[in-house]
C-alpha positions as CSV (number, residue, x, y, z in Angstrom):
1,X,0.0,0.0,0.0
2,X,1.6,3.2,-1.1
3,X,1.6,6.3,0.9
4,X,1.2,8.6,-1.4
5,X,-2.9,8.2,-1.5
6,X,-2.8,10.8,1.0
7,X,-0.2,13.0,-0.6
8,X,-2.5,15.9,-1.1
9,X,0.0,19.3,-1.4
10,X,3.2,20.8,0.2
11,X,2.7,23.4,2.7
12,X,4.5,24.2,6.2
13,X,5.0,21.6,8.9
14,X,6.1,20.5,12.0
15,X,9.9,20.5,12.7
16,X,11.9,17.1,12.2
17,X,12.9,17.7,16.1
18,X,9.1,18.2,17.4
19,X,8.3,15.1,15.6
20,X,11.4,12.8,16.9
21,X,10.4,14.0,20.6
22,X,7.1,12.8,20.3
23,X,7.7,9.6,18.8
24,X,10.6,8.5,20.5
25,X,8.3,8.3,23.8
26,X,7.8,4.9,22.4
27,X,9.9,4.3,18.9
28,X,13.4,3.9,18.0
29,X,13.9,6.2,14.8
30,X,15.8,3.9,12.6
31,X,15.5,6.5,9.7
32,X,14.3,10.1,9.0
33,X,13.6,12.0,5.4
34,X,11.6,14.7,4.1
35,X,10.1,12.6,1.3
36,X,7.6,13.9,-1.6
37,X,7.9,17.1,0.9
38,X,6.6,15.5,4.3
39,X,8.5,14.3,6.9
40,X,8.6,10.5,7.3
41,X,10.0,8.0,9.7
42,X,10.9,4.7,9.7
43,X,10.5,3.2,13.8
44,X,10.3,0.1,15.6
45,X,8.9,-0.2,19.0
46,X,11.8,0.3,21.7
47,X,10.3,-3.1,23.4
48,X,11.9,-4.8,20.2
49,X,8.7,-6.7,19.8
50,X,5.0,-5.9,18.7
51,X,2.7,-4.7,21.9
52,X,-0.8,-6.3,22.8
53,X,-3.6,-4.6,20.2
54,X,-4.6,-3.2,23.0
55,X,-1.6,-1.4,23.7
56,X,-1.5,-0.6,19.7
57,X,-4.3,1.2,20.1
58,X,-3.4,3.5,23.1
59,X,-0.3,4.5,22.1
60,X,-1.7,5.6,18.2
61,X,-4.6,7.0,19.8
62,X,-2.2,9.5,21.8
63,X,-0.1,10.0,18.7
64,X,-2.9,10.9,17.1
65,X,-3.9,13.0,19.4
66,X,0.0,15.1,19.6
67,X,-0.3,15.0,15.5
68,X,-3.3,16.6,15.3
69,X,-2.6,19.8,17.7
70,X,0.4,20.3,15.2
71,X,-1.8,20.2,12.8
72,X,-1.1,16.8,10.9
73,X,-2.2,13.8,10.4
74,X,-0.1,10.6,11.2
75,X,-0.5,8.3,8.3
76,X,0.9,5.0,9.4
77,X,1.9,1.9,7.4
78,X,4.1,-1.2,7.8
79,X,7.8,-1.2,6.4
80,X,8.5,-5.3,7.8
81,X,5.6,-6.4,10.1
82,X,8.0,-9.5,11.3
83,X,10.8,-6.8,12.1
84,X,7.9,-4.2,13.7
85,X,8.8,-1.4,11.9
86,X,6.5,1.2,10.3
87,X,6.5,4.1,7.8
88,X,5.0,7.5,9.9
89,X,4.5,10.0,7.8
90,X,2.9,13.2,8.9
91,X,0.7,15.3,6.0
92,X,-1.7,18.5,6.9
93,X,-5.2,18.2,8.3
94,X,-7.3,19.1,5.5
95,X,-9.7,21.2,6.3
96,X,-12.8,20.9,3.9
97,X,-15.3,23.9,3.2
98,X,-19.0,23.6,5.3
99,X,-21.4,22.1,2.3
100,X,-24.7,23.8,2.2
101,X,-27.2,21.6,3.7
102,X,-30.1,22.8,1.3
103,X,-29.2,20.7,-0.9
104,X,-29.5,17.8,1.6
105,X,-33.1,19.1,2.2
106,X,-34.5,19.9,-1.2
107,X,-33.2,16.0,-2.2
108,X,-34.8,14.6,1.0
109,X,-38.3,16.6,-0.1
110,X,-37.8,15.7,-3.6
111,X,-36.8,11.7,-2.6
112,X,-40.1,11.8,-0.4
113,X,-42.6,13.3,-3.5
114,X,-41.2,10.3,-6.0
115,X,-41.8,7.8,-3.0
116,X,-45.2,9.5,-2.3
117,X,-45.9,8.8,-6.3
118,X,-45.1,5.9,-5.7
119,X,-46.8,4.4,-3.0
120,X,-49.7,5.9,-4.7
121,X,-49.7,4.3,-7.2
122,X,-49.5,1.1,-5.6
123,X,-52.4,2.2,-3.3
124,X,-54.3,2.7,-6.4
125,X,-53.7,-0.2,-8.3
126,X,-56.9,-1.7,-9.3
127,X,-55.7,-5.3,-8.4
128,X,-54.6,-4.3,-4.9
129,X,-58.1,-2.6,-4.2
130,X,-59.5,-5.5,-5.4
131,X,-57.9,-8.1,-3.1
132,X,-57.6,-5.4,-0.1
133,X,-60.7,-4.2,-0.1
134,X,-62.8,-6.0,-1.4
135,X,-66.3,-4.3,0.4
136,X,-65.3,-0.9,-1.5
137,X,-62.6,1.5,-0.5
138,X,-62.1,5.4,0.4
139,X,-59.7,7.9,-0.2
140,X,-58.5,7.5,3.4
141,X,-57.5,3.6,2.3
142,X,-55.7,5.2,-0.5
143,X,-53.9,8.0,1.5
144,X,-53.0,5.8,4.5
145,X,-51.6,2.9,2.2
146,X,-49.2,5.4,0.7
147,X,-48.0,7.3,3.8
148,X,-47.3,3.8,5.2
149,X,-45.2,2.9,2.0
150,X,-43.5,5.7,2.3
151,X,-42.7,5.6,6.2
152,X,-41.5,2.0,5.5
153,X,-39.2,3.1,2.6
154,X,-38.1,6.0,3.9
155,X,-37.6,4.6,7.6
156,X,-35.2,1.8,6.0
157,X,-33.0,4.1,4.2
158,X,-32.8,7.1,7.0
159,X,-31.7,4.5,9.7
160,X,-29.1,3.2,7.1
161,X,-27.8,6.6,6.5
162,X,-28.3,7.8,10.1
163,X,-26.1,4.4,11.4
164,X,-23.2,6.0,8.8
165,X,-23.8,9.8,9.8
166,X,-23.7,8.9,13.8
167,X,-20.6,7.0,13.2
168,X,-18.6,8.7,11.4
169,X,-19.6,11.9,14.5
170,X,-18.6,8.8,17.2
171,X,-15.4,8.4,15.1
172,X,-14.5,12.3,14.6
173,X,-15.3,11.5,11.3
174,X,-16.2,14.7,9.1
175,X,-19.0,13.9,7.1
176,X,-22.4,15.2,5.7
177,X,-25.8,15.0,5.9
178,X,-26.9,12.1,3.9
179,X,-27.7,12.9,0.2
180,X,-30.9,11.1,-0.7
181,X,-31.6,10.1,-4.1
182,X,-35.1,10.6,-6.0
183,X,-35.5,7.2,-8.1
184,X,-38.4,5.2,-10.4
185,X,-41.5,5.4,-8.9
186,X,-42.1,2.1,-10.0
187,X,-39.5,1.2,-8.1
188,X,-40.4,3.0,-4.9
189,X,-39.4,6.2,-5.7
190,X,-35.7,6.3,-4.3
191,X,-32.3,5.1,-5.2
192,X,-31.4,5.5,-1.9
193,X,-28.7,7.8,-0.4
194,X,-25.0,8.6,0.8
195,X,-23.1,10.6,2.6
196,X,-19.7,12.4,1.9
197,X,-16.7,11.8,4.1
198,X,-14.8,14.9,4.7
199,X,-12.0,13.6,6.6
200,X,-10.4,9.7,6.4
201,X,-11.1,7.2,8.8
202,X,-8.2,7.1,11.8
203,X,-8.2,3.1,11.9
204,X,-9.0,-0.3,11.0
205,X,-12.0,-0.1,13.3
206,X,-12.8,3.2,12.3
207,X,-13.1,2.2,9.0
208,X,-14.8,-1.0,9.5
209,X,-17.7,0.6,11.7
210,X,-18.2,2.6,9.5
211,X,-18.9,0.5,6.6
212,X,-20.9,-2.6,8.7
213,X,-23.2,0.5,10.4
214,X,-25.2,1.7,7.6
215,X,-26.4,-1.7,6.1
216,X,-26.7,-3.8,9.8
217,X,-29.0,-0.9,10.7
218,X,-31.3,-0.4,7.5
219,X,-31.6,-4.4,8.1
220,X,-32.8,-3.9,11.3
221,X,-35.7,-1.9,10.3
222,X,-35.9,-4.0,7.0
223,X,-37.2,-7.2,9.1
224,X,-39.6,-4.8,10.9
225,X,-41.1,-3.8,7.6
226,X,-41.0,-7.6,5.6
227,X,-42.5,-8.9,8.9
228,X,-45.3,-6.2,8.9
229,X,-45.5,-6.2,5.6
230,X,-46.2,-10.3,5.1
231,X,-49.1,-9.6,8.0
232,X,-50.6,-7.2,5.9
233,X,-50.7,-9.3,3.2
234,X,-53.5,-11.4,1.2
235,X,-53.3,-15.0,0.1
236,X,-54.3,-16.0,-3.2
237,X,-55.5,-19.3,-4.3
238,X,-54.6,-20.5,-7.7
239,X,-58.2,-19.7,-9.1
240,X,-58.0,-16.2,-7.7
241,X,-55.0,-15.8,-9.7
242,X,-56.0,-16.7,-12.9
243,X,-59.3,-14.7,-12.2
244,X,-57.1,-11.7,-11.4
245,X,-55.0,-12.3,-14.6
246,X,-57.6,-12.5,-16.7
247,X,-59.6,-9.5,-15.1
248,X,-56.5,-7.2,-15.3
249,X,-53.8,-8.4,-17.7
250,X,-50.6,-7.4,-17.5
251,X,-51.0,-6.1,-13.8
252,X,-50.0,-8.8,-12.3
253,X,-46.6,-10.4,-11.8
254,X,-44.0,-11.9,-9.7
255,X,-41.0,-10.4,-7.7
256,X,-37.4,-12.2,-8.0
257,X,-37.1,-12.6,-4.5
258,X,-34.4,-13.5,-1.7
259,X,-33.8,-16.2,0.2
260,X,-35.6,-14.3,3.1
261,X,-39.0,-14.1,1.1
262,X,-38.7,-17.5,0.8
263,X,-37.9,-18.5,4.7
264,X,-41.1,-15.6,5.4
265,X,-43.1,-17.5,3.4
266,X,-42.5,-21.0,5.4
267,X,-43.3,-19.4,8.4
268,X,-46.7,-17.9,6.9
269,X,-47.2,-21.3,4.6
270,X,-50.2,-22.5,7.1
271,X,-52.2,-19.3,5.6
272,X,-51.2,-19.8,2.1
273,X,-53.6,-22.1,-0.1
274,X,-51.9,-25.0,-2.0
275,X,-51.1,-23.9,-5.3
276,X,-51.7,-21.0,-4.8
277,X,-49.4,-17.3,-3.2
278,X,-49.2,-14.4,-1.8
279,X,-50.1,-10.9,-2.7
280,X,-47.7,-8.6,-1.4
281,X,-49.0,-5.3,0.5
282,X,-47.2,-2.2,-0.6
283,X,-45.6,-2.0,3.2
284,X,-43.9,-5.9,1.8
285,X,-42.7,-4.1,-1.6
286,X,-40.8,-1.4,0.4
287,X,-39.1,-4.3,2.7
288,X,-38.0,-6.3,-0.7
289,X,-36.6,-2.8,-1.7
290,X,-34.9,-2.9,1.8
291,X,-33.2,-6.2,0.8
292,X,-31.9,-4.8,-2.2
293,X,-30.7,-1.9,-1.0
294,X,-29.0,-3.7,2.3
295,X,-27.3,-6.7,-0.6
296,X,-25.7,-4.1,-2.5
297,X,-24.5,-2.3,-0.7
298,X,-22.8,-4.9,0.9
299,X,-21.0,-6.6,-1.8
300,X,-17.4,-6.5,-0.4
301,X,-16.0,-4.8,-3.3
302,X,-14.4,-0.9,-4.6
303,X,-16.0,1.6,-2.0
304,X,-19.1,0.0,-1.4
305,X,-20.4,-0.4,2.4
306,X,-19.2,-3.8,2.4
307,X,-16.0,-2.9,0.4
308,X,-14.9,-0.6,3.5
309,X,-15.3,-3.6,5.9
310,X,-13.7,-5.8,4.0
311,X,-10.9,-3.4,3.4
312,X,-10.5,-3.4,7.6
313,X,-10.3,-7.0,7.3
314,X,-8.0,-7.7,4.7
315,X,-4.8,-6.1,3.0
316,X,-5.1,-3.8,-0.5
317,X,-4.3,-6.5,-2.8
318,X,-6.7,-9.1,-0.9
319,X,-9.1,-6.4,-1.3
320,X,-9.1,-5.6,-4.6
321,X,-9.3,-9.3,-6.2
322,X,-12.0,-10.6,-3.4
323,X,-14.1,-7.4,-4.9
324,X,-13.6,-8.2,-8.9
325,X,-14.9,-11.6,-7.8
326,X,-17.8,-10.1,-6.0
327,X,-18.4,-7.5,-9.1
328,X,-18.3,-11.0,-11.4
329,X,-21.3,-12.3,-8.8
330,X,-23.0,-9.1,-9.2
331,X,-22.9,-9.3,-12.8
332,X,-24.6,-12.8,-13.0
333,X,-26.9,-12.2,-10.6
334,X,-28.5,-9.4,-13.3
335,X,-27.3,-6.3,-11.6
336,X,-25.1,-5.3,-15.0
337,X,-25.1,-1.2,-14.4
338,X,-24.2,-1.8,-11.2
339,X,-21.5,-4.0,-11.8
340,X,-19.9,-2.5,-14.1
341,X,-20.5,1.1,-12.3
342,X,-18.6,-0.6,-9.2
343,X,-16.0,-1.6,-12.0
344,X,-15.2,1.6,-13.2
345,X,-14.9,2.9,-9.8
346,X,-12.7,-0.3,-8.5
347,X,-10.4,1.1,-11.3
348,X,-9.2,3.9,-9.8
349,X,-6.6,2.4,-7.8
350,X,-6.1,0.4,-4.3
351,X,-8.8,0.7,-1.5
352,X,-6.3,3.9,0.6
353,X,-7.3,2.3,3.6
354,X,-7.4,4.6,7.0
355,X,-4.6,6.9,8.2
356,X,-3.6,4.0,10.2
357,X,-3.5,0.8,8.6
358,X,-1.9,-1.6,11.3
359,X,-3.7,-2.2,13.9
360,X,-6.5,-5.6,13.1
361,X,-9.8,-5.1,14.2
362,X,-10.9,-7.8,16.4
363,X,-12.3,-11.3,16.4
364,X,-15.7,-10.0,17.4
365,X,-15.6,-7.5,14.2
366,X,-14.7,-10.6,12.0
367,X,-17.4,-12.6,13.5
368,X,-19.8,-9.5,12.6
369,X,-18.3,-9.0,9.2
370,X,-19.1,-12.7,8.6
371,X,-23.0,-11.8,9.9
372,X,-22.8,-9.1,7.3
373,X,-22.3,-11.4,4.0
374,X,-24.8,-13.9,5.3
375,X,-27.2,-10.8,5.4
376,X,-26.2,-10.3,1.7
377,X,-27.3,-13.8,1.0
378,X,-30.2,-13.4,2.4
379,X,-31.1,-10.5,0.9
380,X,-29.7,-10.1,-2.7
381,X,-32.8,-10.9,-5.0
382,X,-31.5,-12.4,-8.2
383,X,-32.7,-10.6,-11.2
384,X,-34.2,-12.9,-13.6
385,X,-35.2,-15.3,-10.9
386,X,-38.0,-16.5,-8.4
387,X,-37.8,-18.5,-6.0
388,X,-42.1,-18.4,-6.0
């Protein structure tokens, strides 16, 4: 992993000799340069061997902490792990310009009407009047149907962002408002949302919450809405269905669904009429858009959600050809623009990785990360598919 990712632009820094004082308080300097205009080091820890993670962690935290009130960043990397010696180079602290957060607001009011548009038309579809209410409906039915969609939709995506925004403040992270994205109705309404780092992640960890928080929360809330969602929704027997076809072709169809549909629908399999399914309530559709939007963002690949954890988990070079094979996955699952969007992006160069990229993240974290790709088994619907 090189260090010039960071290598932004040559201004004033720190002496050589306020630098040396603070890292010999635990380094021997083997080696010091002023290289591509920064100063660097090359150290090894005076106990001649590697400390405890533990141990890791307090004393970057501290140097960290001494970098940044000279204004710098410590960007850390290994020169011979065996031989515990590392590459410290110190660059400026960036400081990046306030972004105006109307624009956050006029997307989140303009993501909300193409939701409203479409849970309505979902509310009015003449199929789902006809299997919901089947004694004659109101505009209330109509109205409360779509504010429901759209509180389902919205709630998935606003906890996913919100679980990225609140870590990144945890982390002393800079970062924006999340930047919601009007979408299809037809495909409820949104293409979901992002936020903007402003400053790197500090760590392993850092980076690895940061990725895992977003998607693990949106999931959260995405079981509350599928299991809602299946409640609300009406069995068909075979007969219905072919009335329904017949009484309003090409309204009807099916949904390439997850592995999750699929377990929902053997727990609710005592409801549903042999040979025959399940109609799913609008509240349902915005969970199956929950799943999609949790799976993607999780394949581990380029700087996806789950291309950020992976990147805490394994080195650069791990990284980039576990995410070509996850891109190839994408690509036969039916997600083509996608995959070869994340493509394009995967070719700008290595994952940079945090300012720190030495210390592992824990067991736990793998264990979680592990949790995180089931999730995206679970929830990746294969285009071209169905599993009813």
């Amino acid at each position: 992993m090189s260090l010039d990712n960071y290598d932004r632009r040559v201004i004033s820094y720190p002496t050589f000799t306020e630098l040396s004082n603070i890292l010999t308080q635990w380094f021997e300097i083997l080696h010091n340069v002023l290289e591509h205009g920064m100063p660097t080091f090359i150290v090894r820890w005076k106990e001649g061997q590697i400390p405890s993670r533990g141990r890791q962690q307090e004393v970057f935290d501290e140097l960290e902490y001494r970098a940044e009130k000279l204004h710098s960043w410590a960007l850390v990397r290994w020169r011979n792990k065996d031989e515990g010696e590392y590459y410290i180079r110190f660059v400026p602290i960036e400081t990046q310009e306030k972004s105006d957060p109307s624009t956050n607001y006029i997307l989140f009011v303009a993501t909300l009407a193409t939701m409203a548009i479409g849970g309505f038309l979902q509310a009015t579809s003449p199929v789902f009047l006809t299997l919901f209410y089947p004694s004659g409906w109101s505009m209330f039915d109509v109205l409360f149907t779509t504010i429901i969609f759209m509180a389902s939709i919205m709630g998935i995506i606003f906890t996913h962002e919100m679980g990225h925004y609140l870590t990144a403040q945890n982390r002393g992270i800079e970062a924006t408002l999340p930047y919601f994205i009007p979408g299809l109705p037809e495909l409820g309404g949104t293409f979901g949302a992002f936020i903007q780092q402003k400053s790197p992640p500090k760590t392993l960890r850092d980076l690895y919450d940061l990725g895992v928080a977003g998607p693990l929360a949106g999931f959260a809330i995405t079981l509350v809405v599928l299991f809602s969602g299946f409640f609300m929704s009406v069995p068909v027997t075979g007969e219905q269905l072919t009335a329904i076809e017949e009484a309003f072709p090409n309204m009807t169809g099916s949904l390439p669904v997850p592995f999750i549909f699929v377990m929902l629908e053997m727990m609710f399999q005592d409801v549903i009429p042999a040979g025959g399914t399940v109609y799913l309530h609008p509240v349902a559709f915005a969970g199956w858009v929950g799943c999609l939007i949790t799976a993607l963002n999780l394949f581990p690949a380029s700087q996806l959600d789950g291309g950020h954890a992976l990147r805490a988990v394994v080195d650069s070079d791990q990284h980039k050809y576990i995410g070509y094979a996850a891109i190839a996955i994408m690509f036969l699952l039916g997600f083509f623009l996608m995959a070869i969007l994340v493509f394009l992006l995967s070719r700008g160069g290595e994952h940079p990785g945090p300012l720190n990229d030495t210390i592992p993240i824990s067991n736990s974290r793998k264990l979680v990360f592990i949790l995180a790709m089931v999730i995206l088994i679970l929830s990746i619907p294969p285009l071209g598919f169905s599993f009813f």
